[in-house]
N, C-alpha and C positions, 0 to 999 in steps of 0.2 A: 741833604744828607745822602751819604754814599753808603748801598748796600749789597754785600755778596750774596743776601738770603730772597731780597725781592728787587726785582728790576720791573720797576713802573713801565721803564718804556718799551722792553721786549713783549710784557702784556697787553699795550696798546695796538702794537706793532702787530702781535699775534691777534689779535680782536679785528684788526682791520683788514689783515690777510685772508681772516678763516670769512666775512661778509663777503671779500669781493669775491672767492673762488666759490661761496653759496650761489653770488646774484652769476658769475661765470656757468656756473651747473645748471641753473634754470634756461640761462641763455641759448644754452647748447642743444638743450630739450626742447626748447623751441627750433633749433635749428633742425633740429634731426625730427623732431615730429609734424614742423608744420604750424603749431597750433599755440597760438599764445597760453587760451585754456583748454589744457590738456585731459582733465579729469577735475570731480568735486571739489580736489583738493586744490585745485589753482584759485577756480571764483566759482562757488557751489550755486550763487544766484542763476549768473551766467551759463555755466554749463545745465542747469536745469533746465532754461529755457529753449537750449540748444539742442538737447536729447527732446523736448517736447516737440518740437519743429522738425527733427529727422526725422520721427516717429512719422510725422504726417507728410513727410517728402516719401515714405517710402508706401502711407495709405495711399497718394496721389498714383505713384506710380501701376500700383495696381488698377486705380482704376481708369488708368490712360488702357490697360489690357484692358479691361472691362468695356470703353466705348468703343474701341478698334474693333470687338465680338460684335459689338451693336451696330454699328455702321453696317459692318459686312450683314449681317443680318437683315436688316433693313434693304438694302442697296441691292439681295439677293429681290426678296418683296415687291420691290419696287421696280426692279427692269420686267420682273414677271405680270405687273400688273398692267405696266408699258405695251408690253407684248402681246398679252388678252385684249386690252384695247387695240391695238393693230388687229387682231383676227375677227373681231366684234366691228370692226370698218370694215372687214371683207366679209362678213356678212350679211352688210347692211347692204353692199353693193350687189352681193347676189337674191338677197329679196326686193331691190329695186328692180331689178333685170327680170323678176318672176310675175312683177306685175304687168310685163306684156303676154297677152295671150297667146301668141304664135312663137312660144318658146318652149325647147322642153322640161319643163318644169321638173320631172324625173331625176334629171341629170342636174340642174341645180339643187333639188334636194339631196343628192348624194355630194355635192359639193357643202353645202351645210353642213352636213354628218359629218364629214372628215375637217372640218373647220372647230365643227363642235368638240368633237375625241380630240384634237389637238389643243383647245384650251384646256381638258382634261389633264390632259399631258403635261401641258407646263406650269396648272396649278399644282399639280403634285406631284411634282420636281424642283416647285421655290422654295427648297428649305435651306435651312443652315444649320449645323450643328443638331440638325433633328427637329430644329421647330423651322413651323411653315407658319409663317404670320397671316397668309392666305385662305385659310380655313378658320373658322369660327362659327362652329357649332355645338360647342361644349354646353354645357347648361349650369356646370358652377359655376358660382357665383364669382364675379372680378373675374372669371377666366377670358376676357375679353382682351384685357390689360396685361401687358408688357412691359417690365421695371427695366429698365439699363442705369445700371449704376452709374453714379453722374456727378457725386461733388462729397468732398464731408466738412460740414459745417462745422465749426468749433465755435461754442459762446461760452457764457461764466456756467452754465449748466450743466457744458458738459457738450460731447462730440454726436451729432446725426449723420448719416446717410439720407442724400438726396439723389433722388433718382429719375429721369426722364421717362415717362409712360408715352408706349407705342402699343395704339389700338389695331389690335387685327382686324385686318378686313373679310372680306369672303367673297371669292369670284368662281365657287363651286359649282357645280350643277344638281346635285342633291337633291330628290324631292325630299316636300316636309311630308312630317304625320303628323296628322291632327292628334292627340291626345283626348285625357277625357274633359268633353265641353257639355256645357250647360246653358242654364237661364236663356232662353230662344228669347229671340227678339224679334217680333214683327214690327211689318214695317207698313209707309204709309198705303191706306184702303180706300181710301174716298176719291181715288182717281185723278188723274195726273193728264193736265192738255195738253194739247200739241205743242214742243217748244218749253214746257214748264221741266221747272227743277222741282222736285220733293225730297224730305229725308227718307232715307232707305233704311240706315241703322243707329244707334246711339250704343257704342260701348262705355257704359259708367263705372264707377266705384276706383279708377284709377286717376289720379292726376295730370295734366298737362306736362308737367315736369317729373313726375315721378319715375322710376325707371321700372318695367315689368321684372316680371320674375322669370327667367331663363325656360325656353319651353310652354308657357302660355301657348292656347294653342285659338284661333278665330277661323270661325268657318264660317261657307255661306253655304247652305244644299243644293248640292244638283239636282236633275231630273225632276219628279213631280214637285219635288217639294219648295222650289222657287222657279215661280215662271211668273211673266207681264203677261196679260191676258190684255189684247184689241178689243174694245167692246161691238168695235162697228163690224169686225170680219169674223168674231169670232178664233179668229188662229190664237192658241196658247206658244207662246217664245219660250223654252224653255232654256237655262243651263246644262249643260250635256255633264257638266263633270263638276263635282263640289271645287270650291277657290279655299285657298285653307294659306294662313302663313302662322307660320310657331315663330313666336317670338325668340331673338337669341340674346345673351347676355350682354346689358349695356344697351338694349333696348328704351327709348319711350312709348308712350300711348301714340304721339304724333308719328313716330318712327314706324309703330306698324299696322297704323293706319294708311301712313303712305304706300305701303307695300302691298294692303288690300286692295286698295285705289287701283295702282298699278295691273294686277292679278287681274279684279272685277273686268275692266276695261278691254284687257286679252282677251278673256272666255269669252266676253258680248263680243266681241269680234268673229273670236272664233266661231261662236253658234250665229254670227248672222243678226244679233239683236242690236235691232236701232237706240242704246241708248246709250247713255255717258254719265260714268262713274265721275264724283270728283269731293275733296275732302271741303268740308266746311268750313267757312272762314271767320268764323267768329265762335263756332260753340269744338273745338277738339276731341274727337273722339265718333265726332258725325261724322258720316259719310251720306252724299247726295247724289240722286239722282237725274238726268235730266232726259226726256221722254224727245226724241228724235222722228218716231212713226208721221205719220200724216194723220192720225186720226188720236183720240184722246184714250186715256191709257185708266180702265175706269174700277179695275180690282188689282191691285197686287199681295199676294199672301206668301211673297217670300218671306223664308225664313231664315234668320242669321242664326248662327251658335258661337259662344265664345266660353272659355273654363270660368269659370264662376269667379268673379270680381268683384264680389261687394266689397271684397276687404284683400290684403295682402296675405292674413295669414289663410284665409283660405286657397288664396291663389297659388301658393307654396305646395297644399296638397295636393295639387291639382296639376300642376307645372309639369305634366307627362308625355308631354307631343314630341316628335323629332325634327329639329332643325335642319334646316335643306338649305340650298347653297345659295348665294347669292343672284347665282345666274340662273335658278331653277328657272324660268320660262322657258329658257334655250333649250333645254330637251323638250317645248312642246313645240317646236315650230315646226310647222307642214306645210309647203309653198306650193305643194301639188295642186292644192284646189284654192276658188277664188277669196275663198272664206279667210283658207291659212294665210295666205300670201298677205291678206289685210291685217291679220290678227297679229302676223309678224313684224311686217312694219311696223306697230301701234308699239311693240315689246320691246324689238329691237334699241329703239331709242333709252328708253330706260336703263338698259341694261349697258351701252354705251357711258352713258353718263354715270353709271355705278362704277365701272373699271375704270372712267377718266379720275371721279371722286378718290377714289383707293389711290391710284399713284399718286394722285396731289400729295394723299395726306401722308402719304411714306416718304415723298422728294420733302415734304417740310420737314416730317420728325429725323430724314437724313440730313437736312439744315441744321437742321438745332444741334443735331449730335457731331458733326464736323464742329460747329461753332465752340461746343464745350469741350472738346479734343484739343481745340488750338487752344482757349483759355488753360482749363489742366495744366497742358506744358507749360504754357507761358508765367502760370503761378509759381510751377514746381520750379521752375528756374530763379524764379525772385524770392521762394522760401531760400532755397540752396546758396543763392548770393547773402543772404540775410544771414545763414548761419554761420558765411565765411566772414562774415564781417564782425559778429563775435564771437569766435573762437581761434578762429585765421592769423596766424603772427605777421606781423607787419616785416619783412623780410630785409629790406632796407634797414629800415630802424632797430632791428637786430643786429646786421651785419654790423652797421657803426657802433652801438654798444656792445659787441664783441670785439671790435679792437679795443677800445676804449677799458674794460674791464682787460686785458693782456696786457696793455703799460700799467693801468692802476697795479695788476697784480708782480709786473715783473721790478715793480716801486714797493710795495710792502715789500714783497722779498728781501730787497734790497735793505729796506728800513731794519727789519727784522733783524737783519746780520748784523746791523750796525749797533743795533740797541742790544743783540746778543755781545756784542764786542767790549760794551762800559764797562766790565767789571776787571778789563783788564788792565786797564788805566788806576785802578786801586793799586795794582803790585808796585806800580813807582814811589807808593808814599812809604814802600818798606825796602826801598834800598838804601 
């Protein structure tokens, strides 16, 4: 049946026209934007995922600024720590040179002093940004620790921050201050042979692994109040000057114990006394002695002090000493006399070893932080391909179905005319 009121096929016609210039308008949209999913409304899964992944291409990028701060920081740290060990080798060489006696000692000691002021110099000048990873003397708590932002985890929980921790070192010169110390500990009395090791002290109530509390302060007394007494000569050996180290944060018991050791060992040098400090090897927190004289060593009433440790929380109240530098022996060396020039060598080394330790561990944590710099980018570059690959139009495959839809659409048109044309094929049945 033939009608002037409805034209089935002009409808069709127009239904297939109005789809292909719809599916034509999206194509275009893709052409002109780029993006096959262009917003929620193309595929709301999709672009949710997409927007979640940008979101973290742009956390990453921050914190690529974040490691490049770190490095340089670090890398600042680290050539200074480099450096103190180079001038801590040319100290070593003018306190070798000072234990010849037909030298003048005067003039090597001012070689010293301007060796010493110039580690001064360049620990406190390695900074970046204001911090100097170089000193650590603080007594808050974790002030030890250095965060560099470092990665953000994303699970079903929900997104963290992870962070790479660079421990400051301290290549100061600083003397400590004791604080206030307690509970005296004497030490062994029944007299010590020729050649024989005894305990000297026992610091308790803290753990082998535990970490002190910032500022702890261990002393041992100078002058009367520790000396070895010869039983056979009579001579009293006295310490000329209290040994004291204040613990600093990030501290263990072993940690400063080793540092009394070290101290102990200088002053006996320094004053001339034949004996040698050394840490125990099975009980932590001992420290031993061993009797060097020719004759037996038959009263000792030294006496140690340390802030009272029974417990942690007392040791909090107590936590009041000033932290001195790492390199503090360096301001005692005196190569004038035969005594210094032994006591220096004996120091020297340590202190060596303390600045080679420092740069290690900066050239590592500069490792690890190059390494997570290259990762970073390398991720943010595989999120950034991942998001073009669903939302990215396939540009090809557009190109061809935009020809493809321009004949389909320039055929409706076509169609459309034709099917507008039926009704005038009716006027012949009225001539």
């Amino acid at each position: 049946m033939s009608s002037i009121l409805t034209n089935n096929g002009a409808m069709v016609a127009l239904q297939t026209l109005q789809s292909i210039n719809k599916n034509m308008g999206k194509t275009q949209s893709e052409i002109s934007t780029g993006k096959s999913v262009a917003n929620a409304k193309d595929n709301a899964a999709v672009w949710a995922i997409s927007k979640q992944m940008e979101s973290d291409v742009k956390g990453f990028k921050g914190i690529q600024e974040s490691l490049a701060l770190g490095e340089s920081t670090v890398a600042v740290a680290r050539n200074a720590a480099e450096t103190v060990t180079d001038l801590l080798t040319e100290i070593k060489g003018k306190i070798v040179a000072s234990q010849e006696e037909n030298v003048d000692r005067k003039k090597i000691q001012a070689d010293v002093q301007a060796l010493r002021d110039q580690i001064g110099s360049v620990v406190g000048a390695a900074q970046f940004n204001g911090l100097n990873l170089l000193n650590n003397t603080e007594t808050d708590v974790d002030s030890r620790n250095v965060n560099v932002l470092s990665s953000l985890d994303r699970s079903g929980s929900g997104v963290a921050a992870s962070n790479i921790s660079v421990a400051k070192q301290d290549l100061g010169t600083a003397d400590a201050v004791a604080g206030t110390t307690g509970s005296d500990v004497s030490v062994n009395s029944a007299g010590v042979a020729v050649g024989a090791t005894a305990q000297f002290a026992t610091f308790d109530g803290v753990g082998a692994n535990d970490d002190l509390i910032a500022g702890a302060s261990f002393k041992v007394t100078g002058g009367a109040g520790a000396n070895f007494e010869g039983d056979d000569s009579g001579d009293t050996f006295d310490f000329s000057a209290d040994v004291v180290y204040v613990a600093r944060d990030g501290d263990t018991l072993n940690d400063a114990m080793t540092n009394m050791v070290q101290r102990l060992n200088y002053q006996a040098k320094a004053d001339g006394l034949q004996v040698t400090f050394s840490l125990n090897e099975t009980n932590t927190g001992q420290i031993d002695f061993t009797n060097n004289y020719d004759e037996a060593i038959s009263d000792s009433n030294s006496v140690v002090e340390q802030s009272d440790v029974t417990d942690l929380a007392t040791l909090k109240t107590e936590a009041d000493g000033t932290v001195g530098g790492g390199l503090e022996l360096l301001d005692e060396f005196d190569v004038t006399t035969d005594e210094g020039t032994e006591a220096a060598l004996e120091g020297i080394e340590g202190l060596i070893q303390k600045s080679i330790d420092s740069a290690a561990a900066f050239g590592s944590a500069q490792g690890r932080i190059e390494t997570q710099s290259d990762f970073v980018s390398k991720l943010t570059d595989s999120l950034t391909s991942g998001i073009g690959a669903l939302v990215d139009a396939n540009m090809e495959e557009t190109s061809a179905r935009l020809q493809a839809l321009q004949v389909q659409q320039q055929l409706a048109t076509q169609s459309l005319s034709i099917a507008n044309q039926a009704p005038q094929s009716i006027l012949s049945l009225f001539r």
